[in-house]
mmCIF file of the N, C-alpha and C atoms, coordinates in Angstrom:
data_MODEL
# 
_entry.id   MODEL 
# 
loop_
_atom_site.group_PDB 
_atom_site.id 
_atom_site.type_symbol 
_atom_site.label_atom_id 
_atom_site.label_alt_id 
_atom_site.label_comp_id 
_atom_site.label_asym_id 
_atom_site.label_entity_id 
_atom_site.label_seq_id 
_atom_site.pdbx_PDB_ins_code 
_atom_site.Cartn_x 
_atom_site.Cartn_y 
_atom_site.Cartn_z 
_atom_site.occupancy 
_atom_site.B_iso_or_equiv 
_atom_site.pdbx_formal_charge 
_atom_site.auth_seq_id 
_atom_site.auth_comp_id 
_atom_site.auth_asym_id 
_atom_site.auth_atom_id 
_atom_site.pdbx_PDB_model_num 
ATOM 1   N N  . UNK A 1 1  ? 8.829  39.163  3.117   1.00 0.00 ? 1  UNK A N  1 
ATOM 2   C CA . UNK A 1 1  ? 8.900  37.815  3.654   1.00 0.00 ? 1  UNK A CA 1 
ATOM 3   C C  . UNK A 1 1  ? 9.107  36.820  2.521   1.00 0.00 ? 1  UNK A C  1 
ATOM 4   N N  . UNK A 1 2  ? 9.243  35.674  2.621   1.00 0.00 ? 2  UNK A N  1 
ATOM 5   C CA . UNK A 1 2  ? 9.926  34.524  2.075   1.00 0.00 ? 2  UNK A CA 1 
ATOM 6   C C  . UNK A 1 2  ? 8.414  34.060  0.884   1.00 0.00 ? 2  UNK A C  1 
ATOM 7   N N  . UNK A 1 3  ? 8.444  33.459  -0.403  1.00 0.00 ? 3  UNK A N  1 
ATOM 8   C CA . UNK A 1 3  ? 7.371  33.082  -0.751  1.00 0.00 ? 3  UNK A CA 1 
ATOM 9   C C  . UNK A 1 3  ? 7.792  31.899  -1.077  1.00 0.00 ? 3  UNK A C  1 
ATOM 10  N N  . UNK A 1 4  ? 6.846  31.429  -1.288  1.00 0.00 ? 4  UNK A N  1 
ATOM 11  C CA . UNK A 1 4  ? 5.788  29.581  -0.702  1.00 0.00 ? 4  UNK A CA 1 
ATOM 12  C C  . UNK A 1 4  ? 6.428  28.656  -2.308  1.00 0.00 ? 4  UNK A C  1 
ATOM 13  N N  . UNK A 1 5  ? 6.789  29.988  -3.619  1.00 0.00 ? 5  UNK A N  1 
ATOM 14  C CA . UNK A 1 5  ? 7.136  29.060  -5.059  1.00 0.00 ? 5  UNK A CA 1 
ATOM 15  C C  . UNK A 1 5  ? 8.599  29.845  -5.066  1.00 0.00 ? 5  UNK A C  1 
ATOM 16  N N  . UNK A 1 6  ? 9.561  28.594  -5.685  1.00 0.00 ? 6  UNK A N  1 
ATOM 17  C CA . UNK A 1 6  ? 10.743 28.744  -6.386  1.00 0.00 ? 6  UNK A CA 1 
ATOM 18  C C  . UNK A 1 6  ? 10.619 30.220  -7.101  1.00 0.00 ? 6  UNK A C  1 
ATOM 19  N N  . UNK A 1 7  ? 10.985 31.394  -6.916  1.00 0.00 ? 7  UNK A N  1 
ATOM 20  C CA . UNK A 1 7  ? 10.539 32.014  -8.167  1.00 0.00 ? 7  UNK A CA 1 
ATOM 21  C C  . UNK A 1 7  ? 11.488 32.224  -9.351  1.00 0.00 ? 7  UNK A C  1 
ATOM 22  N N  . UNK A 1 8  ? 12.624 31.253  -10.089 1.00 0.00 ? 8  UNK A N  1 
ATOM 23  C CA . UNK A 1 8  ? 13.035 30.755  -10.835 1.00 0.00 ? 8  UNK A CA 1 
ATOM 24  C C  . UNK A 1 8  ? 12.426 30.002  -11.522 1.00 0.00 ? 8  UNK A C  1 
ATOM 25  N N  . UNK A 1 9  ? 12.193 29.136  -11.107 1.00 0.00 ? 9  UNK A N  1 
ATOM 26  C CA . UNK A 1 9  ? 11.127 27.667  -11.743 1.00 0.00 ? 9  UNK A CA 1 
ATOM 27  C C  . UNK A 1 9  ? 9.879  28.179  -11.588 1.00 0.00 ? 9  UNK A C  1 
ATOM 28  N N  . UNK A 1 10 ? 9.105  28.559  -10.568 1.00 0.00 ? 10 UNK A N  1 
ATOM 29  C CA . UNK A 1 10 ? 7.873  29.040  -10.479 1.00 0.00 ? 10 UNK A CA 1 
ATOM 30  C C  . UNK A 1 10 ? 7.121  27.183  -9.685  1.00 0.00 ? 10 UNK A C  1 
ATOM 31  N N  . UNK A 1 11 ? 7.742  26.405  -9.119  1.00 0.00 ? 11 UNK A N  1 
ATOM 32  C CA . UNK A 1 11 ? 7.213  25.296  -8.395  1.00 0.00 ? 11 UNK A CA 1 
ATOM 33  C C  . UNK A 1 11 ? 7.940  25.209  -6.979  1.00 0.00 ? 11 UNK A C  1 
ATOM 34  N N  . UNK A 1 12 ? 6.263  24.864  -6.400  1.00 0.00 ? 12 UNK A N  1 
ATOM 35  C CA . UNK A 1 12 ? 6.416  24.942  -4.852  1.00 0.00 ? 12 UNK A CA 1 
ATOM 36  C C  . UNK A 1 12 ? 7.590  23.240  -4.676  1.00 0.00 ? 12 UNK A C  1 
ATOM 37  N N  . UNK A 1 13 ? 7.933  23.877  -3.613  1.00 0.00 ? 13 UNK A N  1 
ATOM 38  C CA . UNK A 1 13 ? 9.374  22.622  -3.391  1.00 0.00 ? 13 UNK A CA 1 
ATOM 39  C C  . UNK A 1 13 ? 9.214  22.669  -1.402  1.00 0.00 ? 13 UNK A C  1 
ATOM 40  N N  . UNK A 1 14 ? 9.542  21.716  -1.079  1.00 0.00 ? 14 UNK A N  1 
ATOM 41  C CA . UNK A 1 14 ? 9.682  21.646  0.541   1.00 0.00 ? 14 UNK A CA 1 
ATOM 42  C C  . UNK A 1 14 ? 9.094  20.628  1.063   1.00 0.00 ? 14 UNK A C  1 
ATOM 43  N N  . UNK A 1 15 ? 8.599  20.971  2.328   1.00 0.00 ? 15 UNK A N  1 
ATOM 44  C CA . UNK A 1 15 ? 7.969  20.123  2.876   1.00 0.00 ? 15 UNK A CA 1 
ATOM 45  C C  . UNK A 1 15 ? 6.515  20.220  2.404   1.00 0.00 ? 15 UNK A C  1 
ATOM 46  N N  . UNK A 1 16 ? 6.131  21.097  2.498   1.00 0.00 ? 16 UNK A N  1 
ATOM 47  C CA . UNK A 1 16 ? 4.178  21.169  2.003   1.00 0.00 ? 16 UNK A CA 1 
ATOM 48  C C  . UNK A 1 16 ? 4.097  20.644  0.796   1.00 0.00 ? 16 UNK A C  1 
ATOM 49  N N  . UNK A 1 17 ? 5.056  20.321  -0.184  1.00 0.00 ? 17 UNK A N  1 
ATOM 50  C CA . UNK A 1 17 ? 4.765  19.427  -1.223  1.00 0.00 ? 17 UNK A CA 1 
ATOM 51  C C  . UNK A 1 17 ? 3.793  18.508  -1.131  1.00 0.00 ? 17 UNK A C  1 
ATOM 52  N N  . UNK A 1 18 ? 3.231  18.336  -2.199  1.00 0.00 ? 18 UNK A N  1 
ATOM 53  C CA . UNK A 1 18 ? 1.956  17.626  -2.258  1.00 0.00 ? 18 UNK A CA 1 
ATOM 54  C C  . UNK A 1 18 ? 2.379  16.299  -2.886  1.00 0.00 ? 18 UNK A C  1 
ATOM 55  N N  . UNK A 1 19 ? 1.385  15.527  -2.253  1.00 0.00 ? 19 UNK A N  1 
ATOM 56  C CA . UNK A 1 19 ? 1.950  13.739  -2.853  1.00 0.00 ? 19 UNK A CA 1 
ATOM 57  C C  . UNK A 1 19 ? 1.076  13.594  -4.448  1.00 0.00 ? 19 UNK A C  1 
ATOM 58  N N  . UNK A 1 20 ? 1.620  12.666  -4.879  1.00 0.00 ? 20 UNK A N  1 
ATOM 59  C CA . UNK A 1 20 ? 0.820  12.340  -6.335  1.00 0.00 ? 20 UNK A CA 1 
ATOM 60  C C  . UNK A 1 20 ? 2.069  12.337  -7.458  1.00 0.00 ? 20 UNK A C  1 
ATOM 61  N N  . UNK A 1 21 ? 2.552  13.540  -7.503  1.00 0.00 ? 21 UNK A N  1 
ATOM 62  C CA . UNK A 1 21 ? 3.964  13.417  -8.712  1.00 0.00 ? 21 UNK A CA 1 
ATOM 63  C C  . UNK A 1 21 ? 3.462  13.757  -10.138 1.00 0.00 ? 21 UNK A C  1 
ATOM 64  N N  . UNK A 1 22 ? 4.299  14.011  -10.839 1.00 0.00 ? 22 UNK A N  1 
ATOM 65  C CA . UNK A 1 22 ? 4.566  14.325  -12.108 1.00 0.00 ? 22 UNK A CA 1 
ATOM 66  C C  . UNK A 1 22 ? 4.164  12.949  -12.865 1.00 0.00 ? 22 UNK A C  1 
ATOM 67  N N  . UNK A 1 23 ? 4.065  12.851  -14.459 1.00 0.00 ? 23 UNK A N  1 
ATOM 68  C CA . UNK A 1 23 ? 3.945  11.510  -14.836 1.00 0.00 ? 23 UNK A CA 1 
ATOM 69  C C  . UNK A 1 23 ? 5.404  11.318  -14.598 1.00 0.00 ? 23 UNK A C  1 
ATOM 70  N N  . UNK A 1 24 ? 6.630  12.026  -14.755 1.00 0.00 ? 24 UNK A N  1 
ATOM 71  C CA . UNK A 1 24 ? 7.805  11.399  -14.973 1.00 0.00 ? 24 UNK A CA 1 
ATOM 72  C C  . UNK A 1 24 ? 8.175  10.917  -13.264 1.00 0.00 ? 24 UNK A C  1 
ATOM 73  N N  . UNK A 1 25 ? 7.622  11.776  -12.407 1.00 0.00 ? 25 UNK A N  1 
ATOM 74  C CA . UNK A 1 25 ? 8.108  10.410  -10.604 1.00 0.00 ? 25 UNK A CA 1 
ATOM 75  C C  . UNK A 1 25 ? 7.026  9.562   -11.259 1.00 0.00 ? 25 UNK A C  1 
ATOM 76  N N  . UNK A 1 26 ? 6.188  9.466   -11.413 1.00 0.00 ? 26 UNK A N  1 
ATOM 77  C CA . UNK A 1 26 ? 5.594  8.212   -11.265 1.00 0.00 ? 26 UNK A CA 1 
ATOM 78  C C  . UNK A 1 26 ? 5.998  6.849   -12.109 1.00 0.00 ? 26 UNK A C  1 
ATOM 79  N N  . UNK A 1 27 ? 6.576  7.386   -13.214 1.00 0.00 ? 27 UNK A N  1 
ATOM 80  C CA . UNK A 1 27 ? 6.971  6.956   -14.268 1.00 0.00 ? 27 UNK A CA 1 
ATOM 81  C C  . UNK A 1 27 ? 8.680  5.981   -13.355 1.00 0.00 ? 27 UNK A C  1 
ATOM 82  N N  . UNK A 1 28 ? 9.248  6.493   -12.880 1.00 0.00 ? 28 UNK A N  1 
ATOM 83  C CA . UNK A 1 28 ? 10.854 6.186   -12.474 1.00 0.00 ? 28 UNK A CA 1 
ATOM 84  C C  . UNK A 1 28 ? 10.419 5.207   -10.896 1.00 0.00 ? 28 UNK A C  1 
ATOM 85  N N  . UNK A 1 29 ? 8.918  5.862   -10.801 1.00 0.00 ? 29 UNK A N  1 
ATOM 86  C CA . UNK A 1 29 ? 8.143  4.658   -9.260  1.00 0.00 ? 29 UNK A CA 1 
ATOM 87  C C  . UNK A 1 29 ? 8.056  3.564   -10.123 1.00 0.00 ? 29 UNK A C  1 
ATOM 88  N N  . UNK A 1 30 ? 7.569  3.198   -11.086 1.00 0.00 ? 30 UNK A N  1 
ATOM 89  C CA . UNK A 1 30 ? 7.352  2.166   -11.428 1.00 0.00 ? 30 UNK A CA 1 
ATOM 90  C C  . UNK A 1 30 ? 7.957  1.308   -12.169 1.00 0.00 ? 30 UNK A C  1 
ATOM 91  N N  . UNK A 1 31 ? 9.371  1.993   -12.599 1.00 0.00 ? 31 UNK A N  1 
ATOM 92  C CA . UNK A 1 31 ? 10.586 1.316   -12.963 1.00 0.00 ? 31 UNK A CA 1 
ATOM 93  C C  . UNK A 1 31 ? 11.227 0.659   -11.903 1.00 0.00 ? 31 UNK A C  1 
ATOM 94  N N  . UNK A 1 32 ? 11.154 1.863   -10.513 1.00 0.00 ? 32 UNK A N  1 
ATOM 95  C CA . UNK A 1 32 ? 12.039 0.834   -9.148  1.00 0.00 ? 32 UNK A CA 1 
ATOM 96  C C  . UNK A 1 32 ? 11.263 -0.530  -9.349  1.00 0.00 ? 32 UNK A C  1 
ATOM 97  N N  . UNK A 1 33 ? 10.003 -0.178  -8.914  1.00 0.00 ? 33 UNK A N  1 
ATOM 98  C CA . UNK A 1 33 ? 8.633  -1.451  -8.708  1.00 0.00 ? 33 UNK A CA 1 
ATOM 99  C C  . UNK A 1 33 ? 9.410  -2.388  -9.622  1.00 0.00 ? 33 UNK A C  1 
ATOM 100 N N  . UNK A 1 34 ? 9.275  -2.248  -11.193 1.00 0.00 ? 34 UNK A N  1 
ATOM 101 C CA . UNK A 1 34 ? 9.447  -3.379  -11.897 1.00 0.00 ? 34 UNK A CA 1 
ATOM 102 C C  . UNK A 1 34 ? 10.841 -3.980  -11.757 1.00 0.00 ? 34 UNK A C  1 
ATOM 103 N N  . UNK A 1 35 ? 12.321 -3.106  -11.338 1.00 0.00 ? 35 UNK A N  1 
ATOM 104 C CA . UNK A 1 35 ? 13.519 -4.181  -11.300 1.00 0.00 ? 35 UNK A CA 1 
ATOM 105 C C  . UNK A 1 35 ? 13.600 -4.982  -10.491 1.00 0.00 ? 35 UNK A C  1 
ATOM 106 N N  . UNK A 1 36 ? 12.449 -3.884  -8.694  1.00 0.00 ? 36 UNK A N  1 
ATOM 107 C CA . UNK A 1 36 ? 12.595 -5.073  -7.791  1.00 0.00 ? 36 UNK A CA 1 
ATOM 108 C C  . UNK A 1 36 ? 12.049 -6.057  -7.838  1.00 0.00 ? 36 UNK A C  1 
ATOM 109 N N  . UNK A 1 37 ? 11.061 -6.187  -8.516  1.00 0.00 ? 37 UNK A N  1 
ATOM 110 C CA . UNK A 1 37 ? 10.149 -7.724  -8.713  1.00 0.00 ? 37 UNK A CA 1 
ATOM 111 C C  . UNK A 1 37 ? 11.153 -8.660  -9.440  1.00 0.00 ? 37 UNK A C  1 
ATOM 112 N N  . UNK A 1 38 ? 11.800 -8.083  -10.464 1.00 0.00 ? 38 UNK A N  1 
ATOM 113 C CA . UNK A 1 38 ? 12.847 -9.032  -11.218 1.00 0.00 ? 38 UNK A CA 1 
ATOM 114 C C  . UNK A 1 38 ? 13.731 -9.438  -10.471 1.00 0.00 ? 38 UNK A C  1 
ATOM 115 N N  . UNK A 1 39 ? 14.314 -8.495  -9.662  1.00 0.00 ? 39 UNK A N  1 
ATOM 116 C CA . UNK A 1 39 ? 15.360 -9.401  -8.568  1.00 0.00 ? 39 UNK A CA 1 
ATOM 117 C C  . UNK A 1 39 ? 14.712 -10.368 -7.507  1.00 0.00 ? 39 UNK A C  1 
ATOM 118 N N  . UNK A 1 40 ? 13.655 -9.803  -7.115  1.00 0.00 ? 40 UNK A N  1 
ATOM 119 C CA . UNK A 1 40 ? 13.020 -11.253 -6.746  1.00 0.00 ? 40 UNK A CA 1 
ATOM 120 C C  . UNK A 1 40 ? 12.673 -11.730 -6.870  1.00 0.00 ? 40 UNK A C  1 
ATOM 121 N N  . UNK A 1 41 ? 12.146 -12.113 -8.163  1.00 0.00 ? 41 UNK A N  1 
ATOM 122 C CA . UNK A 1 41 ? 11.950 -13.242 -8.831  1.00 0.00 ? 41 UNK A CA 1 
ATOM 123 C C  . UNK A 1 41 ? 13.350 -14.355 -9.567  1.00 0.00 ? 41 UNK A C  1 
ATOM 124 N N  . UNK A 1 42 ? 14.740 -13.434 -9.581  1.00 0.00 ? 42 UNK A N  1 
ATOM 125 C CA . UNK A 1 42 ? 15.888 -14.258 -9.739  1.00 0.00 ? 42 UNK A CA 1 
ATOM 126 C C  . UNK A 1 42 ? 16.486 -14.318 -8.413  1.00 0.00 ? 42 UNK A C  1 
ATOM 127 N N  . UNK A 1 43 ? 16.083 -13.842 -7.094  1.00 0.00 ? 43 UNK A N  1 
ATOM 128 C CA . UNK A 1 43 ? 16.423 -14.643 -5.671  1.00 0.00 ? 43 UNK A CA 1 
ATOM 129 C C  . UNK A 1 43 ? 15.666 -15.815 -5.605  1.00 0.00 ? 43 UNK A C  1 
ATOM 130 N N  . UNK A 1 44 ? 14.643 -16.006 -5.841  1.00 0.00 ? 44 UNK A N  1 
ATOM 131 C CA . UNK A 1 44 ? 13.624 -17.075 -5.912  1.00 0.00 ? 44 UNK A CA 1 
ATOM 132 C C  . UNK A 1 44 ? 14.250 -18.366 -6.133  1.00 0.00 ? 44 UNK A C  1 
ATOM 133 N N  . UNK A 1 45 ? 14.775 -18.034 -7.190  1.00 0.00 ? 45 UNK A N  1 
ATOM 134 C CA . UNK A 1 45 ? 15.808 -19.377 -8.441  1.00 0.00 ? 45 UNK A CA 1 
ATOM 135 C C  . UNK A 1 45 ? 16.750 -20.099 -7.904  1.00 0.00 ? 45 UNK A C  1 
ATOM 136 N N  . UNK A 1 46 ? 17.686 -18.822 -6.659  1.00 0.00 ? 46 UNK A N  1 
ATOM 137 C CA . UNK A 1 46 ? 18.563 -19.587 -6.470  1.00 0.00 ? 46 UNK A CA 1 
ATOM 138 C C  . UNK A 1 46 ? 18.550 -20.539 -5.415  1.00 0.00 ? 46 UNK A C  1 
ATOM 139 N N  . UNK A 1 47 ? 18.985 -20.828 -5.093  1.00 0.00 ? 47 UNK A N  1 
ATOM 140 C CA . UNK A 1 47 ? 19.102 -22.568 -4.421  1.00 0.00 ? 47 UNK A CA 1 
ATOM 141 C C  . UNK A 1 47 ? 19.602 -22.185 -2.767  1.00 0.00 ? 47 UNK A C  1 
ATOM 142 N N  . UNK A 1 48 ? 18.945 -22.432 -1.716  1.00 0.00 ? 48 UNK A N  1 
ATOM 143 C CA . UNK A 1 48 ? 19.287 -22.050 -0.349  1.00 0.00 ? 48 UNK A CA 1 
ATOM 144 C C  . UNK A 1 48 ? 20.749 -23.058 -0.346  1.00 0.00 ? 48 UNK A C  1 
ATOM 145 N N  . UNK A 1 49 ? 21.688 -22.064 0.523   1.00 0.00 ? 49 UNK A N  1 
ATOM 146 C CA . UNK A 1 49 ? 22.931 -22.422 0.414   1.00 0.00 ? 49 UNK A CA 1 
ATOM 147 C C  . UNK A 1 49 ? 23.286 -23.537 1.434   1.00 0.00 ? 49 UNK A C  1 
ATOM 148 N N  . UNK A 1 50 ? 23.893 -24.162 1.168   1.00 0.00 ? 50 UNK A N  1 
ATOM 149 C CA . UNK A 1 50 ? 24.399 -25.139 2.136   1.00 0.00 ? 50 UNK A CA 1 
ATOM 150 C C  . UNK A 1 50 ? 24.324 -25.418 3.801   1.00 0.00 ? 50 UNK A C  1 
ATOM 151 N N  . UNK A 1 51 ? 24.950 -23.694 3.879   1.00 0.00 ? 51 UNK A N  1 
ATOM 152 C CA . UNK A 1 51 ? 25.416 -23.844 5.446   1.00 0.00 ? 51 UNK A CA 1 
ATOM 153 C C  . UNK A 1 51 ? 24.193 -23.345 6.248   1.00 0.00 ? 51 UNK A C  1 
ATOM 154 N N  . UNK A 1 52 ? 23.248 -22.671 5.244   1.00 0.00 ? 52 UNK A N  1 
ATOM 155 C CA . UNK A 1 52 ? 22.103 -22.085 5.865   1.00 0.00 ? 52 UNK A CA 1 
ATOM 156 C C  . UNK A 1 52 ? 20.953 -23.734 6.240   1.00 0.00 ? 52 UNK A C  1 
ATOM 157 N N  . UNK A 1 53 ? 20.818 -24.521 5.033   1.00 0.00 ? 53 UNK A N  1 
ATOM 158 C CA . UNK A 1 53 ? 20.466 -25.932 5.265   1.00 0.00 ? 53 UNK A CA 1 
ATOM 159 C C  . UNK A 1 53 ? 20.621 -26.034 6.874   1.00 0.00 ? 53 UNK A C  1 
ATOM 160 N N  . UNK A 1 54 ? 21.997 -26.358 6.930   1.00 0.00 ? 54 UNK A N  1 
ATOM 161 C CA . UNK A 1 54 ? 22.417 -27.082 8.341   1.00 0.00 ? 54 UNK A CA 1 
ATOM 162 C C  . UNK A 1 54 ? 22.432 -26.524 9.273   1.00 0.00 ? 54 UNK A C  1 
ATOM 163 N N  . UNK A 1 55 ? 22.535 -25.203 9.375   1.00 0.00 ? 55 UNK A N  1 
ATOM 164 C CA . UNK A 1 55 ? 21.988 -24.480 10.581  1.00 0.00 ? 55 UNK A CA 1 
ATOM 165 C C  . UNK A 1 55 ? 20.523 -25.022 10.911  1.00 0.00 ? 55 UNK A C  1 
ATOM 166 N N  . UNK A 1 56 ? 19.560 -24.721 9.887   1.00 0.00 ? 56 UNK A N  1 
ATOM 167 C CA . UNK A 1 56 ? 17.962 -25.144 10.238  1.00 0.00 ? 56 UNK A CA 1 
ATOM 168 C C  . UNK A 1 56 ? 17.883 -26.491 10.679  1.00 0.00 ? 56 UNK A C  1 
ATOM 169 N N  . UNK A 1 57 ? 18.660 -27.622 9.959   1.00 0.00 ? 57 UNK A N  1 
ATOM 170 C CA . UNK A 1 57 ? 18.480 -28.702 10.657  1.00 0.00 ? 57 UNK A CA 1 
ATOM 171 C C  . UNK A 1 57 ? 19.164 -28.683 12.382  1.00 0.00 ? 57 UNK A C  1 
ATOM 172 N N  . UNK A 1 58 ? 20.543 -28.002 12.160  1.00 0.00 ? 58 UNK A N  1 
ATOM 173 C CA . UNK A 1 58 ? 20.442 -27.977 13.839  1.00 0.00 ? 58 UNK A CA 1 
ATOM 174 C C  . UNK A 1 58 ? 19.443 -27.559 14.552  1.00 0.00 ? 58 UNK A C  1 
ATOM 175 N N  . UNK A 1 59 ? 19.019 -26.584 14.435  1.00 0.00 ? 59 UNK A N  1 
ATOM 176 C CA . UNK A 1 59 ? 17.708 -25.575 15.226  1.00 0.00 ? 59 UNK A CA 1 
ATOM 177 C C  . UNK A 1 59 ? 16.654 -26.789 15.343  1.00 0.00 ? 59 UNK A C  1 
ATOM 178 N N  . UNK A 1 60 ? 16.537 -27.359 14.395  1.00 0.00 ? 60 UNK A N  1 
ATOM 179 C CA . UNK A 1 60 ? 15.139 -28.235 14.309  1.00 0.00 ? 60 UNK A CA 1 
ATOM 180 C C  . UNK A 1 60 ? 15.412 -29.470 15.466  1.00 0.00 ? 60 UNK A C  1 
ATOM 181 N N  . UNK A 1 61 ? 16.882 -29.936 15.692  1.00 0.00 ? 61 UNK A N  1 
ATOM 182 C CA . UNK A 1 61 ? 17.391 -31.049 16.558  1.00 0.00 ? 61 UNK A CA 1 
ATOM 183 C C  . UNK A 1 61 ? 17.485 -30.354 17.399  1.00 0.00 ? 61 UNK A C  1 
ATOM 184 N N  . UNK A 1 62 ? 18.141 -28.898 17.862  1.00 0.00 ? 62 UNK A N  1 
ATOM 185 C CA . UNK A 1 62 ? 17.995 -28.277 19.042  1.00 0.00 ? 62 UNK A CA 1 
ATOM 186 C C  . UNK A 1 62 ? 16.330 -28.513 19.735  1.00 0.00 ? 62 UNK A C  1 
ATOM 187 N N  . UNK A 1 63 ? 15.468 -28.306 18.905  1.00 0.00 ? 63 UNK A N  1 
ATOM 188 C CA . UNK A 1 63 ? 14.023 -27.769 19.280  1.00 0.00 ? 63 UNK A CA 1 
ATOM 189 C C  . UNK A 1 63 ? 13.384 -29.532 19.965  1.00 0.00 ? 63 UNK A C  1 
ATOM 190 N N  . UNK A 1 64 ? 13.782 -30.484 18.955  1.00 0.00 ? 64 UNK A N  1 
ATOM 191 C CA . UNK A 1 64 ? 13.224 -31.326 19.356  1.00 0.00 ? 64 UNK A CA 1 
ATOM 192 C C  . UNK A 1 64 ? 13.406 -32.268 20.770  1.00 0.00 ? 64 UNK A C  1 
ATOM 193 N N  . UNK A 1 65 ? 14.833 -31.764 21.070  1.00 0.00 ? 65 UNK A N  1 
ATOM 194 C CA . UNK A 1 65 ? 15.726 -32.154 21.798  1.00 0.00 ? 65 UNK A CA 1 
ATOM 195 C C  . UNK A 1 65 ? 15.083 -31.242 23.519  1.00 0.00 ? 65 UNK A C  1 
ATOM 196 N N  . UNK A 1 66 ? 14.843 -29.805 22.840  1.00 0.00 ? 66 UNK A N  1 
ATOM 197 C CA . UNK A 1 66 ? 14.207 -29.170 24.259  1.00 0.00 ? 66 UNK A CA 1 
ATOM 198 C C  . UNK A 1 66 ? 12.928 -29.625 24.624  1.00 0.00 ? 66 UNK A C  1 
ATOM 199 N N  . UNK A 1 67 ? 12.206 -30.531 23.729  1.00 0.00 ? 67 UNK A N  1 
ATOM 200 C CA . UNK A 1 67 ? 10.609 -31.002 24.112  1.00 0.00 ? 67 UNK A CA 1 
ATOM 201 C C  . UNK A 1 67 ? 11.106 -32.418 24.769  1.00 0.00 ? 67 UNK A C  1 
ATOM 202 N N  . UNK A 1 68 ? 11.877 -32.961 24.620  1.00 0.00 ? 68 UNK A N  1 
ATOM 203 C CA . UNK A 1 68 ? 12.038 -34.492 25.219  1.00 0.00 ? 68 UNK A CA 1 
ATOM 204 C C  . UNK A 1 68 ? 12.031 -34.320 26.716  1.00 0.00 ? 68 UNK A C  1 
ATOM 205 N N  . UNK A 1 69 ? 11.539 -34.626 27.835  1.00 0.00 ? 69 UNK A N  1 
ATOM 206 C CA . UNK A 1 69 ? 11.915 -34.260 29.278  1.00 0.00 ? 69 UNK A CA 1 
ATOM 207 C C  . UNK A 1 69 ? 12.926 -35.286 29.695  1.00 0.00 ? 69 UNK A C  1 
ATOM 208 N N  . UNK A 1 70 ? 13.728 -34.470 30.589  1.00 0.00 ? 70 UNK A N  1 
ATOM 209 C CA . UNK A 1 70 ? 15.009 -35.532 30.929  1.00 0.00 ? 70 UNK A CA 1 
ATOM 210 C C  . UNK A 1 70 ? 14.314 -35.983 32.160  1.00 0.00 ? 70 UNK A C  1 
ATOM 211 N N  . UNK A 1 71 ? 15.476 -37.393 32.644  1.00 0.00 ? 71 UNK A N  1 
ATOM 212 C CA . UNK A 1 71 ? 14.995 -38.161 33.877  1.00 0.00 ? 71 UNK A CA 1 
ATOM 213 C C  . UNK A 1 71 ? 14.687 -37.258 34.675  1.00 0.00 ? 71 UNK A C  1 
ATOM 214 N N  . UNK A 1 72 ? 13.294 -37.412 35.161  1.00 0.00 ? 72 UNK A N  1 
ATOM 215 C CA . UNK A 1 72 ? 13.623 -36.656 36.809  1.00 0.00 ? 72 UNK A CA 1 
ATOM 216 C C  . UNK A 1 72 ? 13.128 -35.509 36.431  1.00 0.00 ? 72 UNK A C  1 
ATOM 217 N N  . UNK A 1 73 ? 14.093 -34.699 35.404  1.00 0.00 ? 73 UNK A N  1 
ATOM 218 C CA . UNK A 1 73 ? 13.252 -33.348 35.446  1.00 0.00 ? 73 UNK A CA 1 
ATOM 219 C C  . UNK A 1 73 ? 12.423 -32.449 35.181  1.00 0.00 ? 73 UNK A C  1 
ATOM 220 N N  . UNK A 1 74 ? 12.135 -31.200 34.895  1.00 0.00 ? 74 UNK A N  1 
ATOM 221 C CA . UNK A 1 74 ? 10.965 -30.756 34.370  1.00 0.00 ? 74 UNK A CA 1 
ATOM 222 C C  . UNK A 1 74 ? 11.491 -30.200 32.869  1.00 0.00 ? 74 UNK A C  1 
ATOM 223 N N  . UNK A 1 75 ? 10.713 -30.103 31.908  1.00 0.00 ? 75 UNK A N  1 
ATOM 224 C CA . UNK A 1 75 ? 11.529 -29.627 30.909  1.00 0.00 ? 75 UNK A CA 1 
ATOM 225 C C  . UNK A 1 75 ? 11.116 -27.890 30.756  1.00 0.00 ? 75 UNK A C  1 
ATOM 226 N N  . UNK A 1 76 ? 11.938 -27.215 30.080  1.00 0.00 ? 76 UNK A N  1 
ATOM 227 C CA . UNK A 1 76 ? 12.164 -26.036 29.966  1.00 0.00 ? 76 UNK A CA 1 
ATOM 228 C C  . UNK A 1 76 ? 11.540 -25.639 29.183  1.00 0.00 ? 76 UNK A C  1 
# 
């Protein structure tokens, strides 16, 4: 029958792998960790774009516009 280790390498591989890692995954975990903080910390910087602005101000005149009740009716 089939056994449970590589027997080349001599390390279990699959699904029953165990969580925790080598220093070197943990090591390349905490390189992802650190570029993504840097990219968001230079999304941070940049400046919300124009057209995104004026969308929100529409939404915000849409919104205020659905609280006003018209003559007569009930509002929505």
């Amino acid at each position: 029958m089939g056994r449970s280790m590589d027997e080349e390498t001599g390390k279990h591989g699959g699904v029953g792998q165990q969580r925790g890692g080598t220093a070197e995954t943990l090591d390349i975990g905490g390189s992802i960790g650190t570029s993504l903080k840097a990219l968001y910390r230079s999304l941070e910087q940049e400046p919300v774009p124009e057209l995104f602005l004026n969308l929100l101000e529409k939404l915000d005149e849409a919104e205020a516009a659905a609280k006003v009740p018209s003559k007569g009716g009930v509002p929505l």
